[in-house]
N, C-alpha and C positions, 0 to 999 in steps of 0.2 A: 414275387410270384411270377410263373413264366406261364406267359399267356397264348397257346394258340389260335391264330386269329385266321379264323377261315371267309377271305371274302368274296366277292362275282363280280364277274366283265372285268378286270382291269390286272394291271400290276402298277406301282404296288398296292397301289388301293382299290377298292370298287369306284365305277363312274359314277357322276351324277349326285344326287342325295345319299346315296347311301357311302359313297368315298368321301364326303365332305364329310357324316357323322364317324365315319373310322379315323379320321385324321384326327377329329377333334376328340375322340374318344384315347389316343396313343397319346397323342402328346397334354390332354387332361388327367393322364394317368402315370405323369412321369415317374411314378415307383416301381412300377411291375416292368417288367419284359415280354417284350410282344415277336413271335415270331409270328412273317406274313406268311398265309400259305396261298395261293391268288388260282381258282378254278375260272378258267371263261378266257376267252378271248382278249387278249392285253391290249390296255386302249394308251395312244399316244401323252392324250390327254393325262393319266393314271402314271407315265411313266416318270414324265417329268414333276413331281410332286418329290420333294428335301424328303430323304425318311429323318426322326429326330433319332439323337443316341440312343433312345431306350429301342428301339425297331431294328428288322430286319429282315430282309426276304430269304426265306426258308427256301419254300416251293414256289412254282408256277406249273399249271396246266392248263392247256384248250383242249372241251370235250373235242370243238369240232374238227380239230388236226392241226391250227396253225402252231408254227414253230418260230421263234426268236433265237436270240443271241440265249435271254435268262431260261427259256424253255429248252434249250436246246439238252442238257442232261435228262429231262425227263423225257422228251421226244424221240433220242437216241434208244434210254431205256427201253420203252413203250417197243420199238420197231426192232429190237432185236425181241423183245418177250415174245412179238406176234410171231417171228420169223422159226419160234421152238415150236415141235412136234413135240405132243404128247404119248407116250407108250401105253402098255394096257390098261395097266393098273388106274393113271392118272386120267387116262380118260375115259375109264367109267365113275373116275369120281366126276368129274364136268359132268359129265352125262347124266348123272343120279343130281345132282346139285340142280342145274340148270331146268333137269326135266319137276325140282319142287317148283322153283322160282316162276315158272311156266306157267304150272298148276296153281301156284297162285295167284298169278295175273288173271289168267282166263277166268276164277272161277268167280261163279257169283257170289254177291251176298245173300246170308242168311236171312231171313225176314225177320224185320224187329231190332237188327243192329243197329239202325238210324244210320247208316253209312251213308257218305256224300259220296253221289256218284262212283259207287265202289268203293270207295275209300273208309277201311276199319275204321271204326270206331270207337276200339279197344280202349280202355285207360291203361296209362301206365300204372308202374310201381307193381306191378304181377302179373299175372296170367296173362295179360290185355290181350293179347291175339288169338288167344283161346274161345272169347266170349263168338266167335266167329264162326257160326256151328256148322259150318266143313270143312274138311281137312285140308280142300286145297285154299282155303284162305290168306291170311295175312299172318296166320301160323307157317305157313308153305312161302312162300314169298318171303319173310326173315330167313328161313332156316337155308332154304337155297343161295342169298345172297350172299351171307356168311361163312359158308361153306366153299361161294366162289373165290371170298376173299380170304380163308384161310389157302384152296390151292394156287392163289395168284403171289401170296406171300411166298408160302412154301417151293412152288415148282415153276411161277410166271408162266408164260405161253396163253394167258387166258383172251387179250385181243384179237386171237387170230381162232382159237376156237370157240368165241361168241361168234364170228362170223363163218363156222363151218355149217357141213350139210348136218351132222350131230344135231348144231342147235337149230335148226329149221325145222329138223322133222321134228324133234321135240317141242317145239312152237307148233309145230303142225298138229298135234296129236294133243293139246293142252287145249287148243281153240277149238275141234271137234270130238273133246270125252262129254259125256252125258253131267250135267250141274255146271257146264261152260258158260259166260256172260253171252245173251243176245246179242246178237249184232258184231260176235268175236270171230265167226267165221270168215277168213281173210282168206284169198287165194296168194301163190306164191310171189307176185311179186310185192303184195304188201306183206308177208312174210320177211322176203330181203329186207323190205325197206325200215321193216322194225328191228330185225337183227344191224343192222348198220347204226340205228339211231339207241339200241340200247349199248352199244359197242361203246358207242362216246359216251354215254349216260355214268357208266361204269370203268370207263378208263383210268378215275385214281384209285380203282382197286391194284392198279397194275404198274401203281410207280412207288418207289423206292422213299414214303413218307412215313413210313410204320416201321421207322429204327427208332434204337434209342436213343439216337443224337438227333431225332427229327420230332415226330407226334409224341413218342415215347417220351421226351422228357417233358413234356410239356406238363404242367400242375392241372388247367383247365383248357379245354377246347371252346371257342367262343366264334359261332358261325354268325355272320352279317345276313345272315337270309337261309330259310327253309331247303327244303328238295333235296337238288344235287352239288348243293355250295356246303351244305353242312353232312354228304356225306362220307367227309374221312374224319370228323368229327366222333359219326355210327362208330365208325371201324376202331379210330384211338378206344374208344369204351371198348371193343368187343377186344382188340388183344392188350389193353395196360389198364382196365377201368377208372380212363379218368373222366371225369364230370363232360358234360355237355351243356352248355348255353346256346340258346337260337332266340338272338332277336330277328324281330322280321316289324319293317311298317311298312309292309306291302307283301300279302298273298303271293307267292310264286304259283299256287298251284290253281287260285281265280285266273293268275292272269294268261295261263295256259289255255284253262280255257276261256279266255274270253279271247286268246290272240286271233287273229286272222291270216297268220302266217302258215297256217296250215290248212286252209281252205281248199285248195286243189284236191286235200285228201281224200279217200277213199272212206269213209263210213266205218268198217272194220280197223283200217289202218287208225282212223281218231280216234276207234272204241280202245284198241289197245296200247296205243300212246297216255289216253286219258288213264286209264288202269295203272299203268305203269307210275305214271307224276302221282299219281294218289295214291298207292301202295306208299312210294316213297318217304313221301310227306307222312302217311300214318307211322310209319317206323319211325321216323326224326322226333314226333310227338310221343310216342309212347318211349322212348328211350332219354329224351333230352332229363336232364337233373333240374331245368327250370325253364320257361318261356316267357320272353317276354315281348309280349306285341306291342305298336306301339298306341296302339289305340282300341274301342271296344270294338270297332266293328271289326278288326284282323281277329283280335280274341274269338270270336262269335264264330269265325270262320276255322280257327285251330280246336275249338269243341267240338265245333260241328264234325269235325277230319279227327278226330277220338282223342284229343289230349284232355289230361285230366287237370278240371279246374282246380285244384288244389296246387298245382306247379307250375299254375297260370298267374303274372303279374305286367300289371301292364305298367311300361316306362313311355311318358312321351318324350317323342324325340324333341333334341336341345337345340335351341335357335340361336344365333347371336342376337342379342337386343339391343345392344351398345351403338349402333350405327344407327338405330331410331329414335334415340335418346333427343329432347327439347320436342321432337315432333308431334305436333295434337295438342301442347301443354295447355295452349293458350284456345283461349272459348273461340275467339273468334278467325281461328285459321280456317282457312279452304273457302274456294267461295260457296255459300249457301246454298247456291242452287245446282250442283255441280257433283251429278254421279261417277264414280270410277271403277269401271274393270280391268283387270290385271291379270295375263297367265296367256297358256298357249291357246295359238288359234286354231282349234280342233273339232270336231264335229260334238266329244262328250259335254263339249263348255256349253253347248246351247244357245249360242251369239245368235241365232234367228228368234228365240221366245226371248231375250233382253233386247232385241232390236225391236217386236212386236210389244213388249209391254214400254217400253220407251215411248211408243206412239200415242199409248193411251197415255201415257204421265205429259207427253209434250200440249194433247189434247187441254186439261186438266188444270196444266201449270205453264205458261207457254215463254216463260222465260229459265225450265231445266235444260242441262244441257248437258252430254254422256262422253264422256274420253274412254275409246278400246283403245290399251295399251297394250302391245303384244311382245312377248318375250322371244327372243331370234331363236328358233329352230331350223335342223336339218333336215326335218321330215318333210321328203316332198310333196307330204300330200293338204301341207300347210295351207302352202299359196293359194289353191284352187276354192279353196275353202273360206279366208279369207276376201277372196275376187266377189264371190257370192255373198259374201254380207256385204262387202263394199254395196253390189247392187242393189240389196235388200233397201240398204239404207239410203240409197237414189230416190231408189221407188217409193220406199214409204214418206220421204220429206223432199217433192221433187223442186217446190219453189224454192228452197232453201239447197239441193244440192250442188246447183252451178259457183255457189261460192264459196270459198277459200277454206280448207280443207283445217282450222284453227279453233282453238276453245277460243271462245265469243264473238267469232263471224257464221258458224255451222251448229246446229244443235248437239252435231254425230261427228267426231274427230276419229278418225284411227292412225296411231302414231306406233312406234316403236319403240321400246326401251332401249335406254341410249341416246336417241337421238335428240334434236337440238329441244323440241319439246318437253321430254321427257327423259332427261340425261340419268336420275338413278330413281331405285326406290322410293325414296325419301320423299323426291322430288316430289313424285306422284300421287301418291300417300295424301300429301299436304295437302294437293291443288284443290280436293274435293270436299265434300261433307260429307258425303255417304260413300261406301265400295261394296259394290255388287259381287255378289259369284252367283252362276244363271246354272251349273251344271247338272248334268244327269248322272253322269259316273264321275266318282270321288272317292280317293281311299284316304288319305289325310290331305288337304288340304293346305299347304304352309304358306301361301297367299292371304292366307285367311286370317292367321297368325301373325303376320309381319301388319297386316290392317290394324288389328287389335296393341300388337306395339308401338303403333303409331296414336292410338287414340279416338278410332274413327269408329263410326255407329254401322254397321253392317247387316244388309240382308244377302241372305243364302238361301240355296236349295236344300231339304233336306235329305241330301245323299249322303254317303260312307261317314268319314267320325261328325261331320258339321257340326251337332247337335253336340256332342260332347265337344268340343273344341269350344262353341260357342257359349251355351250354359245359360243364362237368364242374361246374356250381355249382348245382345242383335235380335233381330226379327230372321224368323228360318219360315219357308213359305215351303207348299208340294212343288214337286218339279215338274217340267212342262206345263207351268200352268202363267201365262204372260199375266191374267190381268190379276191374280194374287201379287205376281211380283210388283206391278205398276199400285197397287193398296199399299202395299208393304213400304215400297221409298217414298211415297209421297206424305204416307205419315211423319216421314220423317225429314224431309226436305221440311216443314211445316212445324215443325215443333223445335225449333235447335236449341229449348233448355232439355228435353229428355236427348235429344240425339248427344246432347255435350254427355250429361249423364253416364248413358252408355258405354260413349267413345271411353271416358275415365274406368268406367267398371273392366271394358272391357281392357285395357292396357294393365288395370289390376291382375287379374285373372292370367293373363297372359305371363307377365313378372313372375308369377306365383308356379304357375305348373310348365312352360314352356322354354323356359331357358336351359342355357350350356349347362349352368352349374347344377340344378336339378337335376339332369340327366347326366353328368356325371358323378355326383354324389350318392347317385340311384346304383350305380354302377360299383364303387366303391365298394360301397356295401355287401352288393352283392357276391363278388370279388368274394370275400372273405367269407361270407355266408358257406358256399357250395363246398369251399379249402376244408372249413370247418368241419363238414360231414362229409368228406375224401377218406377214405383210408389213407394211413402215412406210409407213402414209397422211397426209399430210399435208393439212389442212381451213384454207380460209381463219380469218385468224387467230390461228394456235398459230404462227406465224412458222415457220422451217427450224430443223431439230435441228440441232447442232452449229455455227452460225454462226458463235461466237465461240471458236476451239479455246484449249487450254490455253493454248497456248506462248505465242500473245498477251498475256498476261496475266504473263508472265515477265521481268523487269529484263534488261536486257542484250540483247545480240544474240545467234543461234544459230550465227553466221556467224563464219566468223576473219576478221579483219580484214585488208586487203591491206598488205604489207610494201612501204616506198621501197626500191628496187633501191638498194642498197652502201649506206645508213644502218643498217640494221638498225632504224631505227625506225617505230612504225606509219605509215601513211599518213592525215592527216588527213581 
C-alpha cells in the first residue's frame, strides 16, 4: 500500500511527539510505502533523522516563507505562480471563489448548530455543511476553497492574488454584509494582515503535489495532525478521492486558541483568524474517511468541531515500554517516603499548589520528601518560572532551605533530568513511591504513562485524558486544589501494600493499552480497513488486477469434452 504521510514543523518528520510517533509508526509498518509530505517549518532536529527503505520525502513546504535546499522546488514553484497575472476570465473566477470563502468565514452561525466558536458542526458522510442554515456558512467556505484549488491547479497565480486589492475588498465586504460574525468588522490593516496570514495558510494549494506521481498515486492520505497539516489531504480527496485519515493527540485548533502568540492582536483580527482555523478544522472532520484521536478528551473536542461519531476511533498513542522493564517489580523499591514530579517547568504544571500542598504533607509526615525533576527546555520563559518555585520553596521550608540542595538533606530537591542526580527516566521513576502530576492543563499526559510502566501508584489532577489514562489505577484529585492533593499522597505514602497494589494494576493497564505494538497493530488494521472501501484506481504502470485469473494456471481443461455420437469415446 502507498501511504501518504502528511506531517507538521519538520522534515522529514514532525518535531517532538508527534515525529517520534511518525518514525515509529514508518518503520513499524515495514510493508507499505510511505511518501513524506512535510507542511511547517523544517526543523534541524527532523532533518537529521535515517529515513528507512520503505520512506521517502515527496514534498516539503513552509506556510511561513522559509526556503531550504529540499524546499527549494516548491519555493521557486510558489514565487513564480505569485509572479502570474490573471486575465479576465480567471480572475473573476478568484473573485467569485474567494468572495464564497469570504462569505463563509465572516458569517455567523445559525442557532442550534452547537458550533464551537463558529466552527460547523456538520456531520460527515452527507449534506454536513448544509445543516448550516445560511448560505454563507461552512457550505460557502468548502465550496470557495475548492474552487481556489481547482484554479491554482488549473492556471497557479493564486499567492499573489490572495494578496491583491480583489481579495481585500472582498474580505471587506464579507466582514460588513448583514448575518456577518460580531466582532468580524476589522479595519484595513487587520484586513492586510489576514490576507498575508491566510496566503500562507493556503500555500500548498499552490504547489505541484496533486500529480499523479505525487498525492495522486498515493492509495491513502494519512495527516499527523488536523487544520492546515492535513490539508492537501482535503484536496487528494477532492481531485483523485482517496481516503483521508487524521490522527491528532493534540487539538491544533484548542491550541490556537489557547496560544498567546497572538495577543498583540486586534479583537477583529483574532475574530477572523479564529473563524478561519475552525472553518478548517470543520472541513478536515466532515471530509476525513476516519479519525482517530488519541484520547477522549481530543475526541470530545473533534465532536464538538462536527465530526461525526460514527468515524470516530480513538487510538492511544504507542510508548516504548521496554526501557522500564525490572522497574517497580520489586515491593520494596523507591524510598517510602519520597514523592516525585517529572515534566516541564511551566506555569500549566502548577508547581506553586504541589509546592503548597507539600507543606501541608511535610506538616503531617515530617520525614516526606519531594524531587522536581525537570526536563531541559528552550522555552525562555522556563527559567523565570522555575527561580519562583525555587523561592516558593525557601520560603515555605526556610529552616531547612540553607542546606544542600539533595534527596535526604532538603525536603524540596530540584534537579534536572540528566544530571548527576537524576541521569534517566528510569532512574527517577524508581527513586520514589509515589509520582505526582499537579497540573491545570493537560492533553495526554505521557509522564503519566512512563509512571505507570514503571509500577508506581500515582496521584494527578483531573485535567485533559488523566482519567482515562489512569482508570481505577491512582488517585485523581480537582485541580488547584493543594490540600486534596496533600489527602491524596499521604494516603498513600501510608499504606505501601495498596500503593504496591496500584503501582502493579497500574503498569498492567499500561502493558495493555499504551504500547508501540497496540498502536501499531491499531494502525495495521486500519490500513486495510479504509483500502477496503476505496474504490479500485488503476495508475499507469501497476498493470490490471486480476489479468491472469486462477483457473489459467490449472492442468487440464474446465470444459467436458465433446463425445463422437455412437463411440462413446471422446472426440479428438
Amino acid at each position: 500500500m502507498r501511504i501518504g504521510l502528511l506531517t507538521e514543523g519538520g522534515y522529514p518528520y514532525a518535531v517532538g511527539e508527534s515525529g517520534v510517533w511518525c518514525e515509529r509508526l514508518v518503520r513499524g509498518l515495514g510493508q507499505h510505502r510511505f511518501d513524506l509530505y512535510a507542511v511547517g517549518r523544517p526543523s534541524a532536529a527532523g532533518a537529521s533523522l535515517p529515513l528507512p527503505p520503505n520512506a521517502r520525502l515527496v514534498r516539503a513546504a513552509d506556510p511561513e516563507g522559509a526556503s531550504g535546499n529540499l524546499l527549494e522546488r516548491a519555493a521557486l514553484g510558489t514565487a513564480r505562480a505569485a509572479r502570474r497575472a490573471y486575465g479576465r476570465r480567471d480572475r473573476r473566477r478568484f473573485t467569485e471563489a474567494y468572495e464564497r470563502l469570504a462569505t463563509g468565514l465572516c458569517a455567523e452561525e445559525a442557532e442550534g448548530t452547537g458550533g464551537a466558536r463558529g466552527v460547523s458542526t456538520a456531520g460527515a458522510g452527507g449534506s454536513g455543511a448544509a445543516d448550516v442554515g445560511e448560505p454563507g456558512g461552512a457550505a460557502a467556505f468548502a465550496e470557495g476553497l475548492y474552487a481556489l484549488a481547482e484554479l491554482a491547479r488549473e492556471r497557479g497565480g493564486l499567492p499573489g492574488a490572495l494578496r491583491s486589492d480583489d481579495a481585500v475588498r472582498a474580505l471587506e465586504a464579507a466582514c460588513r454584509a448583514p448575518g456577518a460574525r460580531r466582532g468580524a468588522a476589522a479595519g484595513l490593516p487587520d484586513h492586510l494582515a489576514f490576507a498575508e496570514h491566510l496566503e500562507g495558510v493556503l500555500r500548498p494549494l499552490s504547489l505541484d503535489w496533486y500529480e499523479e506521481d505525487a498525492l495522486g498515486a498515493a492509495d491513502l492520505c494519512h495527516a499527523a495532525a488536523g487544520g492546515t497539516t492535513a490539508l492537501p489531504g482535503l484536496l487528494a480527496g477532492h481531485f483523485f478521492g482517496t481516503p483521508l485519515l487524521v490522527t491528532e493527540y493534540g487539538v491544533q485548533l484548542r491550541a490556537h486558541y489557547l496560544s498567546a502568540a497572538g495577543a498583540d492582536r486586534s479583537a477583529p483580527l483574532r475574530t477572523l483568524l479564529a473563524a478561519l482555523h475552525g472553518r478548517l478544522a470543520a472541513e478536515v472532520y466532515r471530509q476525513a474517511a476516519l479519525l482517530t484521536p488519541g484520547n477522549a478528551h481530543t475526541r470530545r473536542w473533534q465532536e464538538r468541531c462536527g465530526a461525526d461519531r460514527d468515524r470516530v476511533r480513538t487510538v492511544h498513542p504507542g510508548m516504548a515500554a521496554d526501557r522500564f522493564d525490572g522497574v517497580g517489580e520489586d515491593e520494596e523499591s523507591g524510598d517510602p517516603a519520597t514523592l516525585v514530579w517529572v515534566g516541564r517547568a511551566e506555569p500549566a504544571k502548577d508547581l506553586v499548589a504541589l509546592l503548597h500542598a507539600f507543606a501541608e504533607i511535610r506538616t503531617r509526615q515530617p520525614d516526606a520528601r519531594l524531587r522536581i525533576v525537570t526536563v531541559p527546555v528552550r522555552d525562555p520563559g522556563a527559567e523565570p518560572y522555575l527561580a519562583q518555585c525555587r523561592a516558593l520553596a525557601a520560603q515555605l521550608f526556610p529552616d531547612e532551605a540553607a542546606g544542600a540542595h539533595a534527596v535526604g538533606e532538603n525536603p524540596v530537591s530540584f534537579e534536572e533530568l540528566g544530571g548527576p542526580e537524576a541521569p534517566t527516566l528510569e532512574d527517577t521513576y524508581a527513586s520514589g513511591a509515589v509520582v505526582v502530576l499537579s497540573s491545570v492543563v493537560e492533553g495526554f499526559p505521557a509522564g503519566l504513562v512512563e509512571a505507570m510502566f514503571c509500577a508506581r501508584a500515582t496521584v494527578s489532577t483531573d485535567v485533559g485524558a488523566v482519567v482515562e489514562i489512569i482508570g481505577g489505577t491512582g488517585l485523581v484529585v480537582p485541580p488547584r486544589n493543594p490540600r486534596a492533593l496533600a489527602d491524596a499522597c499521604l494516603a498513600l505514602l501510608r499504606d505501601p501494600e495498596r500503593r504496591y497494589r496500584l503501582g502493579a494494576a497500574a503498569r498492567a493497564r499500561a502493558l495493555e493499552l499504551f504500547t508501540v505494538e497496540q498502536n501499531l497493530a491499531a494502525f495495521r488494521g486500519i490500513y486495510l480497513e479504509l483500502l477496503s472501501h476505496a474504490p479500485v484506481r488503476h495508475r499507469p504502470g501497476d498493470g490490471a488486477l486480476f489479468a491472469h485469473p486462477a483457473e489459467a494456471h490449472v492442468p487440464g481443461s474446465w470444459t467436458p469434452r465433446a463425445v463422437t455420437a455412437g463411440t462413446g469415446a471422446p472426440d479428438a
